[in-house]
C-alpha positions as CSV (number, residue, x, y, z in Angstrom):
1,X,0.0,0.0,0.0
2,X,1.4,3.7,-0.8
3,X,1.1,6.3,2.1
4,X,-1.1,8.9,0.7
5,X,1.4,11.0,2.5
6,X,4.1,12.4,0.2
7,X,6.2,14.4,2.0
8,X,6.1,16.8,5.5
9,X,6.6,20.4,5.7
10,X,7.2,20.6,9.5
11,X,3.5,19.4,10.8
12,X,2.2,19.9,7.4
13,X,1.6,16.3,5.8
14,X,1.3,17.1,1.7
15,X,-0.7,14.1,0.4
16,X,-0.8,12.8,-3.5
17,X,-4.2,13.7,-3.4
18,X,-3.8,17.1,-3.6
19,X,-0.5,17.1,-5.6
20,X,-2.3,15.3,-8.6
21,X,-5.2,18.0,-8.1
22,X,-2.5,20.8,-8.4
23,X,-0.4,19.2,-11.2
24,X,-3.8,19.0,-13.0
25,X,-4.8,22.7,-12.7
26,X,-0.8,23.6,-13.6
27,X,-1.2,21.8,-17.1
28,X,-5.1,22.8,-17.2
29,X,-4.4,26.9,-16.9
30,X,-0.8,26.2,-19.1
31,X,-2.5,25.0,-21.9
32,X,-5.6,27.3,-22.0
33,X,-3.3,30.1,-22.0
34,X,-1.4,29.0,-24.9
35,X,-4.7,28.4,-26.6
36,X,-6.5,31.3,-26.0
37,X,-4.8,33.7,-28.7
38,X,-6.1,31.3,-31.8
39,X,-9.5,32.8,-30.1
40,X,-8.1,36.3,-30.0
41,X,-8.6,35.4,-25.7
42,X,-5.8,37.2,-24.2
43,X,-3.4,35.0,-21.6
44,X,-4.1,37.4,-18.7
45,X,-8.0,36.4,-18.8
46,X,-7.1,33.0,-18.2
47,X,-4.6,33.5,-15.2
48,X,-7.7,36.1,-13.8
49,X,-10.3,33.5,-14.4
50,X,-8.6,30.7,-12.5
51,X,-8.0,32.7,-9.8
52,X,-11.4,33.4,-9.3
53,X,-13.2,29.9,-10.8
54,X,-10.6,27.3,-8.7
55,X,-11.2,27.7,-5.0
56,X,-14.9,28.3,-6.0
57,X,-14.4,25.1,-8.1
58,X,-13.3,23.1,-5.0
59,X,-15.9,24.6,-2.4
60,X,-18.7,23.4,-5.1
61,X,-17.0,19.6,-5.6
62,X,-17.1,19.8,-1.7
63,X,-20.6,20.3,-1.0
64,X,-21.7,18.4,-3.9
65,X,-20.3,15.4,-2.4
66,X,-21.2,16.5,1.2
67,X,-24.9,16.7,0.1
68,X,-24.8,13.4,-1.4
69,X,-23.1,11.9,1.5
70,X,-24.7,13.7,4.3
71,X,-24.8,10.3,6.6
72,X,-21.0,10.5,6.6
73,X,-20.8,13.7,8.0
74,X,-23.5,14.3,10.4
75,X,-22.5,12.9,13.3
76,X,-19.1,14.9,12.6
77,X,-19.5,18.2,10.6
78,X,-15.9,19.1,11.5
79,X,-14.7,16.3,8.9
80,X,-16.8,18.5,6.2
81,X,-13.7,20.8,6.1
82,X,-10.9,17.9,5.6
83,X,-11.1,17.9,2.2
84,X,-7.1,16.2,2.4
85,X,-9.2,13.2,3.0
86,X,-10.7,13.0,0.0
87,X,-14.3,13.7,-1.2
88,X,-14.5,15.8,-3.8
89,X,-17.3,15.4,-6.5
90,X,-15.8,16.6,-10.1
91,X,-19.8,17.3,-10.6
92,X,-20.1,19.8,-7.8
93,X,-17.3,21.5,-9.7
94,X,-17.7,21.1,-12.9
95,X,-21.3,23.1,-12.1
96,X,-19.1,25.8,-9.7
97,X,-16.6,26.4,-12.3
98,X,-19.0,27.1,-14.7
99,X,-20.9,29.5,-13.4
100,X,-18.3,31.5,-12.3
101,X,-17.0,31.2,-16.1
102,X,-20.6,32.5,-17.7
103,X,-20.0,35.6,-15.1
104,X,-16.3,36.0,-15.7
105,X,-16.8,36.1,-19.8
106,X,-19.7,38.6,-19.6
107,X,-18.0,40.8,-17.3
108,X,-14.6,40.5,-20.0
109,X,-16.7,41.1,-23.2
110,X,-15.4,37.6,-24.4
111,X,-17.8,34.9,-26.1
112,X,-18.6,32.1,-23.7
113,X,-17.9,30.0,-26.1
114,X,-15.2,30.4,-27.3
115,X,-13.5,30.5,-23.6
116,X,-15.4,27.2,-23.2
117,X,-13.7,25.3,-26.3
118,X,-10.0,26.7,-25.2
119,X,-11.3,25.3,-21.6
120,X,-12.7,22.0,-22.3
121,X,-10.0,19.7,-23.4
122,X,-7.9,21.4,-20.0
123,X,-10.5,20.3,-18.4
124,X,-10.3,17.0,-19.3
125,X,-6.8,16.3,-19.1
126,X,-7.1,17.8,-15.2
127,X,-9.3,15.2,-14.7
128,X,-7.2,12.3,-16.2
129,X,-4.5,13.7,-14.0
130,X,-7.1,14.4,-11.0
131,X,-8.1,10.7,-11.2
132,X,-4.8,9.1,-9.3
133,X,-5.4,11.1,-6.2
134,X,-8.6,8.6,-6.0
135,X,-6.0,5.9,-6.4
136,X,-3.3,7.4,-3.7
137,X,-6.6,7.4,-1.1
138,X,-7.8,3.6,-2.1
139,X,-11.0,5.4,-3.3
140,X,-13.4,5.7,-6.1
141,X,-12.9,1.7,-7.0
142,X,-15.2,-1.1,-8.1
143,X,-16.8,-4.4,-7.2
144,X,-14.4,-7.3,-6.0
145,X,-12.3,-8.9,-8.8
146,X,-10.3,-12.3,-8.6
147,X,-7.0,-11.0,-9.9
148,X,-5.9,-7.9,-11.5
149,X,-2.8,-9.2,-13.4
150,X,-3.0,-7.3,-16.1
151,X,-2.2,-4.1,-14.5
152,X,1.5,-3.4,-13.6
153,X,2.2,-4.4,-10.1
154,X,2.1,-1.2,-8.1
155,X,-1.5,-0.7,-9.3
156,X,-2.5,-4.0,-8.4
157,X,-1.2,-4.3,-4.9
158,X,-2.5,-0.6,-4.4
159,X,-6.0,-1.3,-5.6
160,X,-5.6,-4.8,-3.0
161,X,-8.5,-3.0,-0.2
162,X,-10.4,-4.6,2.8
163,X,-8.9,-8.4,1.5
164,X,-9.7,-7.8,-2.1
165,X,-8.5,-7.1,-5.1
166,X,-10.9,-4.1,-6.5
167,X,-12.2,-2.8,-9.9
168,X,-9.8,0.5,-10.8
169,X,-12.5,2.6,-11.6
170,X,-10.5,5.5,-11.8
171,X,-7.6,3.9,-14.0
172,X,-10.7,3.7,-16.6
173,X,-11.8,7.3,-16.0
174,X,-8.5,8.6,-16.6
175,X,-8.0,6.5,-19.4
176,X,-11.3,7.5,-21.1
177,X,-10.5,11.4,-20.0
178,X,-7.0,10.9,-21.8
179,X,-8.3,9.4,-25.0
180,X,-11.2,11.9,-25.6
181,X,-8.3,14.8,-24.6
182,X,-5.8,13.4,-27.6
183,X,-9.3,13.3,-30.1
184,X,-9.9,16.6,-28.9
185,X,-6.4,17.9,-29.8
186,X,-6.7,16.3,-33.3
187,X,-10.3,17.3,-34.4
188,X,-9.7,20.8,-33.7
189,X,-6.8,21.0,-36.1
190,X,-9.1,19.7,-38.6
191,X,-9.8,22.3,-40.9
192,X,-14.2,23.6,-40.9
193,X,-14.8,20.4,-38.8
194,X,-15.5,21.5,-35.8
195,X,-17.9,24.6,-35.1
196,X,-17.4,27.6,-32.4
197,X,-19.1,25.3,-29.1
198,X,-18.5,21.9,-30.2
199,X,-14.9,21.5,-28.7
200,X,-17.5,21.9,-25.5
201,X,-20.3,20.4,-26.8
202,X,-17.8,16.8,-27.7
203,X,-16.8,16.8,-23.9
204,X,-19.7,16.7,-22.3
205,X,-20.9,13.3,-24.4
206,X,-17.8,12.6,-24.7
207,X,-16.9,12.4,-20.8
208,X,-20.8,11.9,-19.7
209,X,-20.9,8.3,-22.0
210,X,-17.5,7.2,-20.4
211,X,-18.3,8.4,-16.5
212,X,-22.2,6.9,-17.0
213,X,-20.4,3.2,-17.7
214,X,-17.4,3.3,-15.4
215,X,-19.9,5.0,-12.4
216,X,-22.1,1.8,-12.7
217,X,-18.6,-0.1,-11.9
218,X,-18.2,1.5,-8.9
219,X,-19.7,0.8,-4.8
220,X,-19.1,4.1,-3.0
221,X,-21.8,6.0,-4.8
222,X,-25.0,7.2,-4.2
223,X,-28.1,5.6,-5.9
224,X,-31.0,7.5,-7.0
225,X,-33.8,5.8,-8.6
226,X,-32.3,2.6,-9.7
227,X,-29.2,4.4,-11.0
228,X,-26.1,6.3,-9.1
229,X,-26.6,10.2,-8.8
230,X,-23.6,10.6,-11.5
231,X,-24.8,8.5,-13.9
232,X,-28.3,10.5,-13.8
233,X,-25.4,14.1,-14.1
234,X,-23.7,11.6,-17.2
235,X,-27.4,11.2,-18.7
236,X,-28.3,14.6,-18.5
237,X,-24.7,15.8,-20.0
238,X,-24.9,13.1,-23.3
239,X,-28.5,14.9,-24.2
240,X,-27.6,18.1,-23.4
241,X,-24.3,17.9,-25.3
242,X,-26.0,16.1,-28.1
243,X,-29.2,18.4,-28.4
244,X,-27.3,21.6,-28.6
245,X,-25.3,20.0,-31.4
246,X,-28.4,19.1,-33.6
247,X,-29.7,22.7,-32.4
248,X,-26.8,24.5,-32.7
249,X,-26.0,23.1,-36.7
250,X,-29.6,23.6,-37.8
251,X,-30.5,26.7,-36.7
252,X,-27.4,28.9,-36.3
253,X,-24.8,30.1,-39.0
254,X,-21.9,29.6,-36.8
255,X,-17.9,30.5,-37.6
256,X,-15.9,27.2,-37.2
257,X,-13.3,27.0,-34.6
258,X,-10.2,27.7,-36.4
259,X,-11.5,30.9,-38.4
């Protein structure tokens, strides 16, 4: 097992978890900011912008996943605030960080949009990153497997919890998150492909069809209705992400991505 401790400052313990967070948002902001001038976005607005959307960002993956796991907390509120722990709901941010990006762009007289599609792939590859602090903490996993042989060895032994080997849920999430980044990077060099809003639109089916599957996988999740809460979030971002598409091709003459 790997101590989700990597290294002490004096009596500060720095985990993995939040390393892998940070080394997320590093690469996240870096390449935003190199995309932003093929959308005439200046550098500075994305530096501004993370400074404001981030902590907002984690407060809202926070109480998503406090809401949804109230039972753990209420007999300890205290442990609402250790968010070292673990237990943050990409959900819960993905919502935060949004809103604070609609208010950001109107405030900057910059098309939501086009912020959006220099954001999205970011986004993604955060995630991917993001994922292996789930992995450090021996969280976010799947049903009881026999073996796990083929996954290199420190994997295996680390995903070895309460006397049982355990689905890596979050291997395949930030597996899926890494593929649709790299399909991302190569349809939007694609000459009048892609329209302005559908480097956006392709991530949310693109990660709402991978994180509906891989969330049925898992045993630490909430169920609502017969299904897990995320999987009804997944649902709702495939047909959102898909409708806008259809919507946005038939009834809007809209400048592709690279013009």
């Amino acid at each position: 097992m790997i101590d989700p401790i990597a290294f002490q400052l004096g009596p500060i313990s720095i985990r993995w978890y939040a390393l892998c967070i940070i080394a997320g948002l590093i690469l996240a902001v870096y390449l935003s900011a190199k995309e932003a001038p093929r959308k005439r976005i200046r550098e500075d607005d994305v530096y501004d912008f993370i400074l404001y959307a981030f902590p907002i960002a984690i407060l809202g993956a926070r109480l998503y996943y406090v809401i949804f796991s109230w039972d753990q907390y209420k007999d300890n509120p205290l442990e609402i605030f250790a968010i070292w722990n673990g237990g943050l709901a990409i959900y819960g941010g993905l919502l935060a960080g949004f809103l604070v990006l609609v208010f950001f762009t109107r405030y900057r007289f910059i098309n939501t949009w086009d912020f959006l599609d220099i954001a999205a792939p970011s986004v993604m590859i955060a995630q991917s990153i993001g994922r292996w602090g789930n992995f450090f903490n021996q969280e976010a996993y799947g049903a009881k497997v026999d073996h796990l042989n083929f996954l290199p060895a420190f994997i295996r032994e680390q995903m070895y919890i309460d006397g049982s080997y355990r689905q890596p849920t979050f291997l395949y999430e930030s597996l899926w998150n890494l593929l649709g980044f790299i399909l991302i990077l190569f349809l939007r060099r694609k000459p009048k492909l892609l329209k302005q809003g559908e480097i956006t639109l392709f991530y949310l089916i693109w990660y709402g069809l991978g994180r509906f599957f891989i969330e049925g996988m898992r045993t630490d999740s909430l169920m609502l209705a017969g299904l897990r809460v995320s999987q009804w979030f997944s649902l709702i971002l495939v047909v959102t992400g898909l409708g806008l598409l259809v919507y946005r091709r038939k009834k809007q003459n809209l400048p592709y991505y690279q013009s």
